[in-house]
N, C-alpha and C positions, 0 to 999 in steps of 0.2 A: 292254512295260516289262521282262518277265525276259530280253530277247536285249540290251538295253540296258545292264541292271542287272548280267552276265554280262560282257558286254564289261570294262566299269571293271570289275568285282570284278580279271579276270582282266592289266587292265593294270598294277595296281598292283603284284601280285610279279613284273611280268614287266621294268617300268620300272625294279621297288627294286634286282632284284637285277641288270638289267644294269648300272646307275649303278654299283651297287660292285665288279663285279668287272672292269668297262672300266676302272674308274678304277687298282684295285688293280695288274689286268696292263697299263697302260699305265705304272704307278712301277717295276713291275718292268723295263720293255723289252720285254715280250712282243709287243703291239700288241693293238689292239680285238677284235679278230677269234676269237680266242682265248677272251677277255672273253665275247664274246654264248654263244659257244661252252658254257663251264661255266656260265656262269649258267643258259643254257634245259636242259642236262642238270640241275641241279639243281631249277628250279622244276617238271622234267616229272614224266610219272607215274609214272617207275621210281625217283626218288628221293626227294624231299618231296611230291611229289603236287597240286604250288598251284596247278596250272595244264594243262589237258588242250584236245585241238581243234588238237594241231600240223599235221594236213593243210590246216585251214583257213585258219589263219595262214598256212599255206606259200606256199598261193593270192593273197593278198594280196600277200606280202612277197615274191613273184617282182616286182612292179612294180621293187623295187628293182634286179634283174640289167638290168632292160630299161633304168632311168634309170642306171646303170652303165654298161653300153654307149653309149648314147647320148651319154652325155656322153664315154665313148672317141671316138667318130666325131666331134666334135667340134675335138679335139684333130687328127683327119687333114688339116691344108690339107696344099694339094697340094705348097705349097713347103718343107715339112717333112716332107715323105714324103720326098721327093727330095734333099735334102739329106743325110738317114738309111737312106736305100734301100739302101747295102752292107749295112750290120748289120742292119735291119730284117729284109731279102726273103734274106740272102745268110746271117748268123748265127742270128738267130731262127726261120729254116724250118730249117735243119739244126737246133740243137736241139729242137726240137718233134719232127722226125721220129726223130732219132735215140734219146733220151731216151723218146719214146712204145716205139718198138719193142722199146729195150732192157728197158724195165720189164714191157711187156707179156711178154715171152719169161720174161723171171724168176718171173712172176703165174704163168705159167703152169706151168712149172716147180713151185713152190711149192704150187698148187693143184691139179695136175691139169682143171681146169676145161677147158671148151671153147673152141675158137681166137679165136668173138665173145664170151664173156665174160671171155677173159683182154683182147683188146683194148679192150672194153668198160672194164675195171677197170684196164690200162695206161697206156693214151692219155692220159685224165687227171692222171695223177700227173706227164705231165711239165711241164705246166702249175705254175707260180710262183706265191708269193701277193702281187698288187700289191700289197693292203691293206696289209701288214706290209714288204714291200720302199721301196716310195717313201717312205714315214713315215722310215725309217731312216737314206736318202740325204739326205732333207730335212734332219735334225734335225742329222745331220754335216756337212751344208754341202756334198755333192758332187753333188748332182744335176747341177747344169749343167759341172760336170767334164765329162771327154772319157770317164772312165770310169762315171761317172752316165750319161752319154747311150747308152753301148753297152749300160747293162744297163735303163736303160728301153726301147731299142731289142727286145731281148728279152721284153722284160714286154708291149711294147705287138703284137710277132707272135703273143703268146699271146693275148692278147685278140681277136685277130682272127682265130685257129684255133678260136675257141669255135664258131664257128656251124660251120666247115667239121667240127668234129668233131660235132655235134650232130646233123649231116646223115647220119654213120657212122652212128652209133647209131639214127637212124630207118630207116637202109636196112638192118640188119642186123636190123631189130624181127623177135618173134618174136609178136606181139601181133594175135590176130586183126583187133581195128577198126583196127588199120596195115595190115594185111596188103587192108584192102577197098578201099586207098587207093589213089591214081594209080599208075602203072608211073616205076620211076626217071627214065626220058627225060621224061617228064611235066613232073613233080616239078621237074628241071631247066629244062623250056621255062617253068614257073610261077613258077619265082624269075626267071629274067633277067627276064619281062614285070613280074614286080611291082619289080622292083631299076628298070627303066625307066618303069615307072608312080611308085614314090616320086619320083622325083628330076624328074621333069615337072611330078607337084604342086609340091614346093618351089621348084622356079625360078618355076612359072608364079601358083602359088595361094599360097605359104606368105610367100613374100617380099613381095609386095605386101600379105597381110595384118599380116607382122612392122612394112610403113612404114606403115598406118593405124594402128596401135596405138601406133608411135611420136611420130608425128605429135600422137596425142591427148594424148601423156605420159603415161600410166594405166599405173602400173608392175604392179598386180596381173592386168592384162589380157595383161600378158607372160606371168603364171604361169601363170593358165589356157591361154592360147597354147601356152606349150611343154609341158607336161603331157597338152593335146589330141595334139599332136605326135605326142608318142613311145605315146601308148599304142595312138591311131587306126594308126600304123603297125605297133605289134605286133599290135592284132586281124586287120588287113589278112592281116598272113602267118598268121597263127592260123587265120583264115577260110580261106586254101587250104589248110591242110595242110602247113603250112613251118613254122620257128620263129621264134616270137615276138621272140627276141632278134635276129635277122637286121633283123627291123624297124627293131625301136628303133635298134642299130645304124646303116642307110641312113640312118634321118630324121637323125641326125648329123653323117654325112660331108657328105651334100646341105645342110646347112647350116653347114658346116667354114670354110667361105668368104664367108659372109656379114657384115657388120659388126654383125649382131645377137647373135654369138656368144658374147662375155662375158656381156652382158647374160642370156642364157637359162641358161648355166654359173649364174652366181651366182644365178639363180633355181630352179632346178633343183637344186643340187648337196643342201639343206637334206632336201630328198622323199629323194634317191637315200641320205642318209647313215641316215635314218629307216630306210627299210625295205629297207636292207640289214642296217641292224642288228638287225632283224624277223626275216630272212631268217635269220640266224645263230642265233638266239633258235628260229627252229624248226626247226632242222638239230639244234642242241643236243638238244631237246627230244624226236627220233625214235629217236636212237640208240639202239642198242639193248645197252644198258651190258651186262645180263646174257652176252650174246654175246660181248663183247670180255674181260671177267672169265675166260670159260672159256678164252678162247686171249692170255694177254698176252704166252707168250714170242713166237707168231706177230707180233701186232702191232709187240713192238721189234724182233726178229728182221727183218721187212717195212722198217718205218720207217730202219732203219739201212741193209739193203739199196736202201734208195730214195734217200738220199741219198748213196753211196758213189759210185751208177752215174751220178749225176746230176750231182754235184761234178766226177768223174772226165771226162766227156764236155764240160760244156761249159770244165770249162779246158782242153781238147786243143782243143776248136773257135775259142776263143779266142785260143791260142797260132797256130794256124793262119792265123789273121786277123791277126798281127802283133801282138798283146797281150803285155809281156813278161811273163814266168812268173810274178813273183810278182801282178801285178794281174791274171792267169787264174786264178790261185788263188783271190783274193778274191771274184772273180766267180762262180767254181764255189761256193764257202761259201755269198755270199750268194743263190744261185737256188737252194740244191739241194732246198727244203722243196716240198710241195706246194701246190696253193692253193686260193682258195679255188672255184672255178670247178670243181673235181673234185667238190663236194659238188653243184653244176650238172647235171651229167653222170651222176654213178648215180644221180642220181633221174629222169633219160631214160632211162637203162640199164633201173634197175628198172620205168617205165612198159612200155619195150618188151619184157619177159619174159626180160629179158638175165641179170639178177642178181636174186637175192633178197635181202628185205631186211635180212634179219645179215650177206652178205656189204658190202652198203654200207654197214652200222654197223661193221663191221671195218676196212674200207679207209679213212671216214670218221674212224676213230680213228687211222689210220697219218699219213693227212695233219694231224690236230691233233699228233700228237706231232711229227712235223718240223718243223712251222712252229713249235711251242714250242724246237727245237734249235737253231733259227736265232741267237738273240742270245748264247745263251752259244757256239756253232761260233765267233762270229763275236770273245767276248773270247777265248777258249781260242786263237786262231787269231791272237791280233794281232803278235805277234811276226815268225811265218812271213810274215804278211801285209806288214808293215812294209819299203818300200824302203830296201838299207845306205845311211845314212848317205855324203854326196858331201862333198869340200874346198870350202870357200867359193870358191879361187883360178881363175881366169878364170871363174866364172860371173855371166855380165851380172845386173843389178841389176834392179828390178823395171820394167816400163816400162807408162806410160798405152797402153792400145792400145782405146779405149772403154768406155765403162761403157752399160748397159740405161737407158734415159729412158724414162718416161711422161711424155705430155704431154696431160694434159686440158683438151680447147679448144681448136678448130683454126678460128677464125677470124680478124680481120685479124692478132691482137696472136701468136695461137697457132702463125699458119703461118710465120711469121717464125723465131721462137722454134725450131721443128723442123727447117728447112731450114736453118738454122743448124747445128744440133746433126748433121744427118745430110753437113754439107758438113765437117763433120771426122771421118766414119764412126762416129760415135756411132748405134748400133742404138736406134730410136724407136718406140713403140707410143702411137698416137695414137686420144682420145676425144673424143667428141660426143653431146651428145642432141639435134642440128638433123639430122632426115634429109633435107631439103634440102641442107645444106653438105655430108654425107655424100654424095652423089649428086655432088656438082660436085667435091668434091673425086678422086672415083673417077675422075672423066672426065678428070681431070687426072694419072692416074698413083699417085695416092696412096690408102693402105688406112687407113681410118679407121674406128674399130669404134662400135656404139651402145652409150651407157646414159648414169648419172649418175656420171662418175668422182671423187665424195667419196665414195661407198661404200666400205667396207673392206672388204666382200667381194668386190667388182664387180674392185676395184684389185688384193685380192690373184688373181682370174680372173686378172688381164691382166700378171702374174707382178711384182706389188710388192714381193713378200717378195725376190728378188733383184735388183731395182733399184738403182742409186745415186742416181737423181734419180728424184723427181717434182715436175712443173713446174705447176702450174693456171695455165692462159692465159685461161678463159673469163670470160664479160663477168659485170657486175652486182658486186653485193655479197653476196652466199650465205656465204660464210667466215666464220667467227669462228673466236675462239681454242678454245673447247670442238672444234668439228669438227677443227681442224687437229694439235689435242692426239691428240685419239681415233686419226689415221691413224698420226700420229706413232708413238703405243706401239704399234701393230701393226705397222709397217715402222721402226725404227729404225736402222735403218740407210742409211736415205733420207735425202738430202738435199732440202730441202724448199723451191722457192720459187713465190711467189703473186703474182699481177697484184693489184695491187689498184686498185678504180674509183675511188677519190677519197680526199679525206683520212680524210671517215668511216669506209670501209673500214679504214684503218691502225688506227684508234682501236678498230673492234672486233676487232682482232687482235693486239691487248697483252698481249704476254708471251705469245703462239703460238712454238712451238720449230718456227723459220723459221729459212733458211738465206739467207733474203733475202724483202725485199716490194718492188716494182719498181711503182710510178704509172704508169698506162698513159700519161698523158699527157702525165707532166714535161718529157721527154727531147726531144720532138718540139719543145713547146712552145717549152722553151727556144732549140732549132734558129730557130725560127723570128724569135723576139727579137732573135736575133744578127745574123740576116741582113735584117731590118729596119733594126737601125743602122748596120750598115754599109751599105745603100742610103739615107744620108742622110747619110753621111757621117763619121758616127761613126772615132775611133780604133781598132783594134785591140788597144791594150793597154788601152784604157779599156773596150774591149767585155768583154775578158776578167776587169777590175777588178769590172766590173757583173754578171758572168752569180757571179761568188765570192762578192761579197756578197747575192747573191741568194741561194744555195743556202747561205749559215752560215744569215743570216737565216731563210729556209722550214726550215733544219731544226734551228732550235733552239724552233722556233716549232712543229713538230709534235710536238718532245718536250714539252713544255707541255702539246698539246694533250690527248694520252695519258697523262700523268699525273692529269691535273684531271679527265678525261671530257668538257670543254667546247668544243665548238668557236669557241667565240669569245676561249678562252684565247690570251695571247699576240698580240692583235692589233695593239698596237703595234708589233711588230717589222715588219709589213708596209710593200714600198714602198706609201700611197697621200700621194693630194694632202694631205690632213689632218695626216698623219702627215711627211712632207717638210716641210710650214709648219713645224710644232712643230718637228722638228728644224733646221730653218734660223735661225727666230726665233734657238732656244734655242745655236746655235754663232753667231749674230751677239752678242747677247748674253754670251758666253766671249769673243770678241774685244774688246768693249768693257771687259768687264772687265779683262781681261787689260793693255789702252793705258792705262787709268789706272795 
């Protein structure tokens, strides 16, 4: 009961005061990261004292780096590697390397330290902080810009020099139980076999367990699913002697391609935001403030020197890549902080006897102060950054050239709807929760991912927030106006239209902010009508006179119905025999009167 009673005492200032100061430096523009940052240096034991046991937390809240990663590898299908492979493998390896070397040289410089602890405390710092970068592009609107993509392109070769850096610093250990460990060639022969043992499970074990779980519908059996995932794969590499995050990592990629991908994202991402923010809350909480007090001018002196070398290099590498100078600029401003992945790595460093630990509360405090530099660099800078102003005259006007579709529902009514959309190159991201139609639709050329796309999390996975459309194709009545509301305020800037099964369906989606409701069956129906009477002989302009007063009548007859709630409102307006009598009678009747 006291390990219990311990726990909660010790959540509550660790929850209160992340809540307020996430909240505080996210009004500011800082970003989260920062947030967990100050709040666990304040709740730890060098300031207020509320809260001790940061190694054990630390333990925990590595989950988070590993559900980080994994949900990177995620993000790798292969046709998006490929499509971003110049900037990827061609810009982001030359910043990594060059950025790493130039810092390290400075560290060293600066420290006199030794050649593996200057690279030790280098390498890192040229690592970026996604957390605070991607938030930034998002909230501006550039992400899917040309220059959002080059500097995710950036952010995401960092992510994937984690482990190859991680692998440094374990070969550079100075740490006797490293030192009893395999020989490097080893080391190397045990990751390719386990890199070829994950991805044998996932094709052969993981997938087929992703379509029983699917098939069952049990959404919570997905979270335990992926959660088993990535941690079985980080012990896997934990247990030889490799990093944990390498794992998590694999189990990602190997499932990058799969149609269960959203689905595991938006189940997943809730764990990885948790105890990352854990993770920061005990990075906070080790530092070791008294150490940074005695050297602050080191610290700015560092931090400004890290960003000078770091601004300075990738807008050359930029520019070299055909970036014109002022948007190299911007890109240099907005990478030059450190990330958070370097608090990652001196804590490898300091395991393997590389650094001690004020030297990583020092360095830990160079990388918070750059990433605190980032938003104001970034107004102080908007001018420089600003392209001049161009004459309106011959520059062509804006033109439709596709917008992003989700299309949730890719059956009879669904597949229509999308092959439509993608025969005028409209780019379509299509959902399902039948892993059978998911399966037939593969074999037929088409990628159609799992889950339940009324999810607003699932939706914003499968990139809703920049969509123009999303379309629900799928069968039944599940819609109402509450659910379609809810997607509504989180994408609004969707255009939003719904299949709906019959008239009840319309009725409960009254006053849903739809962009359309389409009857799966009108259209057909009507088709059908038509060419009935005209195989009997019927007129042509009489067909046409009858299919009009059909459709005033059925739709003056469902706005009735949706006003009242009643489906039997309005039912006079229908063609039937009852309703034809009455009306026949009652126009024989006007003529009679009419002759007198």
């Amino acid at each position: 009961m006291h390990g219990e009673v311990s726990i909660v005492r010790d959540a509550v200032p660790l929850l209160g005061f992340a809540l307020i100061f996430v909240l505080i430096f996210r009004k500011l523009g800082l970003g989260a990261t920062l947030g967990f940052l100050v709040a666990g240096a304040l709740v730890g034991p060098q300031v207020l004292g509320l809260v001790g046991g940061a190694e054990s937390k630390m333990g925990i809240a590595e989950l988070g780096i590993a559900l980080l990663l994994f949900l990177v590898g995620l993000e790798l299908s292969p046709s998006r590697l490929w499509r971003m492979r110049r900037d990827i493998f061609g810009l982001g390896l030359l910043q990594v390397v060059l950025c790493g070397l130039a810092v390290s040289g400075i560290v060293y410089l600066a420290t006199r330290s030794s050649g593996a602890a200057a690279l030790a405390l280098g390498l890192p710092l040229a690592l970026s902080s996604t957390a605070q970068v991607l938030p930034m592009l998002q909230s501006a609107g550039r992400l899917r810009t040309p220059f959002g993509e080059r500097a995710f392109a950036i952010l995401l070769f960092q992510d994937l020099s984690i482990v190859p850096l991680i692998t440094i610093v374990a070969a550079m250990s100075r740490n006797p139980a490293d030192m009893n460990g395999p020989p490097g060639w080893l080391l190397g022969v045990y990751t390719m076999a386990a890199i070829v043992g994950l991805v044998l499970v996932g094709r052969y074990l993981l997938r087929p367990l992703f379509k029983l779980i699917g098939n069952l519908g049990e959404r919570e059996m997905f979270v335990f699913a992926g959660l088993f995932t990535v941690i079985a794969a980080a012990a896997l590499m934990e247990a030889l002697g490799l990093s944990a995050a390498l794992g998590a990592f694999i189990a990602g990629v190997m499932l990058a391609d799969s149609p269960y991908r959203h689905e595991l994202e938006a189940d997943v991402e809730p764990f990885r935001t948790i105890l990352l923010g854990l993770f920061f809350l005990a990075v906070g909480m080790t530092l070791d403030l008294h150490a940074i007090a005695d050297r602050p001018l080191f610290v700015a002196g560092m931090a400004l020197a890290l960003i000078v070398t770091k601004m300075a290099i990738i807008m050359g590498l930029a520019m070299l890549f055909g970036v014109k100078r002022r948007r190299a600029f911007a890109l240099g401003v907005l990478l030059s902080q450190g990330g958070e992945f370097g608090f990652v790595l001196f804590a490898q460093a300091q395991q393997a006897f590389l650094i001690e630990q004020q030297a990583a509360s020092v360095f830990g405090a160079i990388i918070t102060l750059s990433m605190a530099t980032t938003p104001f660099l970034m107004m102080l800078t908007q001018n420089l950054r600003a392209e001049p102003e161009k004459s309106a005259e011959g520059v062509q006007g804006p033109q439709h050239d596709g917008s992003d579709a989700i299309v949730v529902g890719y059956g009879r009514f669904g597949q229509t709807v999308a092959q439509m959309l993608l025969g005028q190159n409209i780019p379509v991201t299509l959902i399902d929760s039948d892993v059978a139609m998911i399966e037939t639709a593969g074999s037929f050329g088409m990628k159609v991912y799992y889950g339940d796309g009324t999810r607003v999390d699932l939706l914003r996975q499968a990139g809703a927030a920049d969509a123009e459309l999303i379309l629900f194709c799928q069968d039944g009545d599940g819609l109402d106006t509450a659910i379609l509301e809810g997607i509504h305020h989180a994408f609004p800037n969707a255009s939003i239209f719904v299949r709906a099964y019959d008239r009840r369906s319309v009725m409960k989606m009254k006053g849903a902010p739809v962009a359309g409701i389409v009857r799966e069956m009108l259209e057909s129906a009507v088709r059908m009508a038509r060419e009935a009477m005209e195989a009997v002989g019927v007129d042509m302009q009489e067909i046409d006179k009858t299919e009009a007063e059909y459709r005033k009548r059925d739709s003056a007859r469902l706005t009735e119905q949706k006003e009242s709630g009643d489906l039997r409102a309005g039912v006079t307006r229908m063609f039937s025999q009852e309703n034809l009598a009455r009306e026949t009678a009652k126009a024989g009747a006007e003529a009679r009167t009419e002759g007198q």
